[in-house]
C-alpha positions as CSV (number, residue, x, y, z in Angstrom):
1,X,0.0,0.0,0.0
2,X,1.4,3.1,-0.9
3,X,2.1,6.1,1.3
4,X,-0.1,8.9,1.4
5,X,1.6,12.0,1.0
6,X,2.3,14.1,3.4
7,X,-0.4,17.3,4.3
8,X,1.1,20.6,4.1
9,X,0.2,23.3,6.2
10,X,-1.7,26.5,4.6
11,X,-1.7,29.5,6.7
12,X,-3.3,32.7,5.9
13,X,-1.8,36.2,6.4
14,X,-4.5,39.0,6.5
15,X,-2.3,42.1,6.1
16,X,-3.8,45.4,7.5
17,X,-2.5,49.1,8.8
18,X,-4.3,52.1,10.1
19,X,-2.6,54.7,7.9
20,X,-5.0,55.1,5.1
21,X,-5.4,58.4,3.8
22,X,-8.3,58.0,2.0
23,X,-10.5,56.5,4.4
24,X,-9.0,57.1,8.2
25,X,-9.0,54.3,9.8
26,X,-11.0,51.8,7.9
27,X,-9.9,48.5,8.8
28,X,-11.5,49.4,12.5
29,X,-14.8,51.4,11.7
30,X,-18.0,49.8,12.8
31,X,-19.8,47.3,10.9
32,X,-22.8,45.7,12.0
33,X,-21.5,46.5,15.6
34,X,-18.0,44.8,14.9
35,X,-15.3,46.3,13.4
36,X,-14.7,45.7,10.0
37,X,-11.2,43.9,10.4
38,X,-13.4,41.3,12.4
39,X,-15.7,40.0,9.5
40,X,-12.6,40.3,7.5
41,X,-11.0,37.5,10.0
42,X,-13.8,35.6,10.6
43,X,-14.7,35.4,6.8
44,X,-11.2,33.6,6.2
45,X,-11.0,31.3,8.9
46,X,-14.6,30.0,8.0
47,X,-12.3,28.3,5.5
48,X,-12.1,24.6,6.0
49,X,-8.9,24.4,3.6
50,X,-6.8,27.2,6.0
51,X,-4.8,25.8,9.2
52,X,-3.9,29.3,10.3
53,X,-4.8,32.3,10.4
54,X,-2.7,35.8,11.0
55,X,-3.2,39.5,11.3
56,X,0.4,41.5,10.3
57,X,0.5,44.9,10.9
58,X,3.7,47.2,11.6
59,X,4.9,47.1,15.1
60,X,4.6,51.2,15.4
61,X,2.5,53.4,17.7
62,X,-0.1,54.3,14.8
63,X,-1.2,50.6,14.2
64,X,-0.8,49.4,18.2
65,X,-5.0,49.4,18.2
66,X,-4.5,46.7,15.5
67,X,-2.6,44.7,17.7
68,X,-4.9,45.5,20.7
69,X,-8.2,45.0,18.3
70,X,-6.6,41.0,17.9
71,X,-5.8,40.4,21.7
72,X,-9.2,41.6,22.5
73,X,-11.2,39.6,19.9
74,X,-8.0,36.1,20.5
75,X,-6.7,36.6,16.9
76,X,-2.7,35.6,16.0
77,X,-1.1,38.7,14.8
78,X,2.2,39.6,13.9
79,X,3.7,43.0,14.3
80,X,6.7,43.5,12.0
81,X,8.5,46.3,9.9
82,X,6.7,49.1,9.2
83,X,8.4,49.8,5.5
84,X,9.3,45.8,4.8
85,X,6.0,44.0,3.8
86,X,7.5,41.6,1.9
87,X,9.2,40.7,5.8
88,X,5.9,41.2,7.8
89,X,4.7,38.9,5.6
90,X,7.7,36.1,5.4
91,X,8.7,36.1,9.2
92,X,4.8,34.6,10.4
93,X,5.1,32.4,7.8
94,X,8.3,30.6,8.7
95,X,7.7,30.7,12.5
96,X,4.3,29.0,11.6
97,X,6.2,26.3,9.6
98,X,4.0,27.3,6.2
99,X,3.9,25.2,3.5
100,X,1.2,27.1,1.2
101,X,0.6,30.5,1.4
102,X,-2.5,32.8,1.5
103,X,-2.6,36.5,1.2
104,X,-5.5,38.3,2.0
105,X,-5.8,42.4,2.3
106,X,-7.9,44.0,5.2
107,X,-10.2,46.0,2.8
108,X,-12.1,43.0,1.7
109,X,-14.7,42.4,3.9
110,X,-16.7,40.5,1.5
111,X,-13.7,37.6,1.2
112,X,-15.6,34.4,0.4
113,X,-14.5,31.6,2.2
114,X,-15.1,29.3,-0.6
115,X,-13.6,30.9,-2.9
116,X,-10.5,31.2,-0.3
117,X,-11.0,27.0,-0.7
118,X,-11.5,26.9,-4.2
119,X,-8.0,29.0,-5.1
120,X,-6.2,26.6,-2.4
121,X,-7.6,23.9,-4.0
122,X,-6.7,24.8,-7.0
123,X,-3.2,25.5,-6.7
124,X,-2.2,22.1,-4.7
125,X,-3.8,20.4,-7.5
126,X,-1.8,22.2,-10.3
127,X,1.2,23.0,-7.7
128,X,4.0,21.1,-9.9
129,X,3.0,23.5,-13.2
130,X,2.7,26.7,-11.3
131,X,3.8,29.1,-8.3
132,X,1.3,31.6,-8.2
133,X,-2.3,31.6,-8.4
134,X,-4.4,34.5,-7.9
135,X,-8.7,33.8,-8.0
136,X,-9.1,37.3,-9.7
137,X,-6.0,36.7,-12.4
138,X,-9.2,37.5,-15.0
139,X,-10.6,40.5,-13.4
140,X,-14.2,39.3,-13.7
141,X,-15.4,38.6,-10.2
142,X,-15.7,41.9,-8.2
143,X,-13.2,44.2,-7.1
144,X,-12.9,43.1,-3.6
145,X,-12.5,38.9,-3.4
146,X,-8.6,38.6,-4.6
147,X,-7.0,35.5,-2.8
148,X,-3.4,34.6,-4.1
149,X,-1.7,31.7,-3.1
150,X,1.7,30.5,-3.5
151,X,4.1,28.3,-1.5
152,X,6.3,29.2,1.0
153,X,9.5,28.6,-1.3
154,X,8.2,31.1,-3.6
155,X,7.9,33.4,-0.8
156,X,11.2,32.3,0.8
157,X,12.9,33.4,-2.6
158,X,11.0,36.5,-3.1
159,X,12.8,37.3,0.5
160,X,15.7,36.7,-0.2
161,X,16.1,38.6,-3.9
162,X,13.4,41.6,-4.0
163,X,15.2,44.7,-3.7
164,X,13.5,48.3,-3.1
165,X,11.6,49.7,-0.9
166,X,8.6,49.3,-3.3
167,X,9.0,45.9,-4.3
168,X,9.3,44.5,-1.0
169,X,5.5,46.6,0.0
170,X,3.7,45.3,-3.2
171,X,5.3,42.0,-3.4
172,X,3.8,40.1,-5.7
173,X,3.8,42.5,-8.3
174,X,7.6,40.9,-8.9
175,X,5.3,37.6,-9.4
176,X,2.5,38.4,-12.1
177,X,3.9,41.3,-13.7
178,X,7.2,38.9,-14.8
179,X,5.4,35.7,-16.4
180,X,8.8,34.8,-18.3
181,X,9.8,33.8,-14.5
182,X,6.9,32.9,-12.5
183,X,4.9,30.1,-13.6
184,X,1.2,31.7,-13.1
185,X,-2.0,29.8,-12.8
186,X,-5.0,31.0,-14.3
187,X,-8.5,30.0,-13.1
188,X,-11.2,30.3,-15.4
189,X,-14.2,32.9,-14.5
190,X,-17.0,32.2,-16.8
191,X,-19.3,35.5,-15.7
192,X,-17.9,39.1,-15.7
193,X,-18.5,40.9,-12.6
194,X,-15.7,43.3,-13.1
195,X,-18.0,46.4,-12.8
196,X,-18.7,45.6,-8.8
197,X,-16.6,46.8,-6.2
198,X,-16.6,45.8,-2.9
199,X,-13.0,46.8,-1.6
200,X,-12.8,49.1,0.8
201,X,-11.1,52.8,0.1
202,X,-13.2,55.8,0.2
203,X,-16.6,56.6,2.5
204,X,-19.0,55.6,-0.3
205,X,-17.4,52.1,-0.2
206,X,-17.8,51.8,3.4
207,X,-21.7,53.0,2.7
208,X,-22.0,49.8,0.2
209,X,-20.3,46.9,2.9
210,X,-22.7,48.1,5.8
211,X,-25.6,48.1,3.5
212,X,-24.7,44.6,2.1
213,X,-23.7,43.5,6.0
214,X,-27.0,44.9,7.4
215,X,-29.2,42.6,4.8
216,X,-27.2,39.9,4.7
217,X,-25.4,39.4,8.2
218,X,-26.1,36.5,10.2
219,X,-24.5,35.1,13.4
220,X,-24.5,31.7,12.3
221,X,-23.6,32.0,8.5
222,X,-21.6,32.7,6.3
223,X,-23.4,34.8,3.3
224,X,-21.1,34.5,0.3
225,X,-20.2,35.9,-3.7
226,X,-23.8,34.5,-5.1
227,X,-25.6,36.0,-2.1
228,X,-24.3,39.6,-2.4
229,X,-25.0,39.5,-6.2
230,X,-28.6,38.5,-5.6
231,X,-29.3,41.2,-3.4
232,X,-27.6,43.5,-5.7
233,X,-30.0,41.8,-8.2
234,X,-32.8,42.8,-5.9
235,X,-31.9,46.2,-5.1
236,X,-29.9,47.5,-8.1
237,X,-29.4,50.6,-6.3
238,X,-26.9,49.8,-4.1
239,X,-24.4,48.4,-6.6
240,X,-24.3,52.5,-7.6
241,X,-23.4,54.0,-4.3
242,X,-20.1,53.4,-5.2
243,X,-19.8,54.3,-8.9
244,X,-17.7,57.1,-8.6
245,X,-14.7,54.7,-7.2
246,X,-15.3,51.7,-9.8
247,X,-12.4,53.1,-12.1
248,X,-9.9,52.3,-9.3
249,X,-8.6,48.8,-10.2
250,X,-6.1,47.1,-8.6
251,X,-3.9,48.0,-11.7
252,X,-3.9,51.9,-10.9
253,X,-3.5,51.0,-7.3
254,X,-0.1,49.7,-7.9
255,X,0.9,52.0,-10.5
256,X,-0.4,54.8,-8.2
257,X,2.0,53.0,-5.4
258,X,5.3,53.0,-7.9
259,X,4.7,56.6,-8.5
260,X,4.7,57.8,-5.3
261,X,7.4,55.5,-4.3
262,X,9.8,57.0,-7.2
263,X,9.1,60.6,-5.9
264,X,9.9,59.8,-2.6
C-alpha cells in the first residue's frame, strides 16, 4: 500500500495598517457592531482548507490598536517592519512552519471563504505546473475577493532577492507582472463581474459593505459571492453608491504605489 503523502500546512496572512489616507482608519470602523477587520477575520477562517490564520501589521505606535483589536477579539497577529511588507509577511510564515501560502488584504470584507477553498484547491492540484495563483487573475469577479496563493519557497525566494523599498510593500507585483519567471496559474471565470466593487477605500465604499452586511449578516452563516450578487440583483441601487470609485482597479492601485514611491 502506498504512502499517502504528506499534508502541508496553509496558513493565511491577512495584512492590514491604520494609515490610510483616503479612508481614516478603515480596517476598524463599525460594521454591524463589529469592526470591520473582524468579519474580515472571521470570513477567512470559515475556510475549511486554512490551518492558520494571522493579522500582520507594523509594530509602530499608529497601528498598536490593531494589535490590541486582535488580543481583544484572541486573533494571531504579527507586528513587523513598518516599510518591509515583503518581511511582515515572510517572518509569520516561517515561525508558523508554512507550506502554502494565502494572502489576504484587510479592505475585503466581502472575502468568500469558498472561494479562499477553491484558489487553495486549485493550486495544490496544479502545484507542480505553477507558483502563483491568484482567484481574480481575469478580473471578472468583483473588485474586492482577490485571494493569491503561493508556496512558501516562492515566498522564501521573493525574500531573499526583491530589492526596493517598493518591491518589497507590493510584493507580488515581482510575481505576475514577470510571467517569463513565474509560472502563473489562471482560473477560469465564466461571468464578468468586473464592474462591482466591494473593496474598501473611500466613504461611499464603506456605505455599500454596511448596507450589504445589514441585509445579509447572520450570526450563524456565512453569506457569500452569489448571495451579495442577488441582493444587488434585488436592489440595483446599491451596486451605484459606489460608482464614482469603480475606475480604481487594482492596476492603478499599484501603478499609483510606484509613482509615489519614485518621488519619494
Amino acid at each position: 500500500m502506498r504512502n499517502a503523502p504528506p499534508q502541508k500546512k496553509v496558513i493565511a496572512i491577512v495584512q492590514a495598517r491604520l494609515g490610510s489616507t483616503r479612508l481614516s482608519g478603515k480596517v476598524l470602523l463599525d460594521v454591524c457592531g463589529k469592526p470591520l477587520l473582524w468579519h474580515v477575520m472571521r470570513r477567512v477562517m470559515a475556510s475549511t482548507m486554512v490551518d492558520e490564520t494571522i493579522l500582520t501589521t507594523a509594530d509602530n505606535d499608529i497601528n498598536k490598536p490593531i494589535v490590541d483589536f486582535a488580543a481583544q477579539y484572541g486573533f494571531s497577529c504579527y507586528a513587523g517592519s513598518e516599510i518591509d511588507l515583503l518581511d511582515r509577511f515572510y517572518q509569520p510564515c516561517k515561525t508558523g512552519n508554512a507550506d502554502i501560502v494565502v494572502r489576504i488584504t484587510a479592505d475585503c470584507p466581502l472575502v468568500d471563504p469558498v472561494i479562499i477553498d477553491n484558489t487553495i484547491r486549485y493550486y495544490i492540484e496544479n502545484q507542480n505546473e505553477i507558483d502563483y495563483v491568484n482567484c481574480n487573475s481575469s478580473h471578472k469577479l468583483p473588485d474586492g475577493l482577490d485571494t493569491e496563493v503561493f508556496s512558501m519557497e516562492t515566498l522564501e525566494s521573493l525574500w531573499k532577492n526583491t530589492k526596493g523599498t517598493f518591491e518589497r510593500e507590493w510584493f507580488t507585483t515581482n510575481i505576475f507582472e514577470h510571467p517569463d519567471r513565474w509560472r502563473l496559474g489562471n482560473m477560469n471565470v465564466d461571468q464578468d463581474y468586473s464592474q462591482t466593487r466591494w473593496t474598501v477605500d473611500y466613504p461611499e465604499d464603506m456605505e455599500l459593505i454596511r448596507e450589504i452586511f445589514a441585509a445579509l449578516d447572520n450570526p450563524d452563516t456565512i453569506f457569500g459571492m452569489n448571495d451579495i450578487l442577488q441582493l444587488l440583483k434585488e436592489r440595483p441601487e446599491l451596486d451605484s453608491i459606489n460608482d464614482a470609485h469603480k475606475y480604481r482597479t487594482d492596476a492603478i492601485a499599484i501603478e499609483e504605489a510606484r509613482k509615489e514611491a519614485q518621488q519619494s
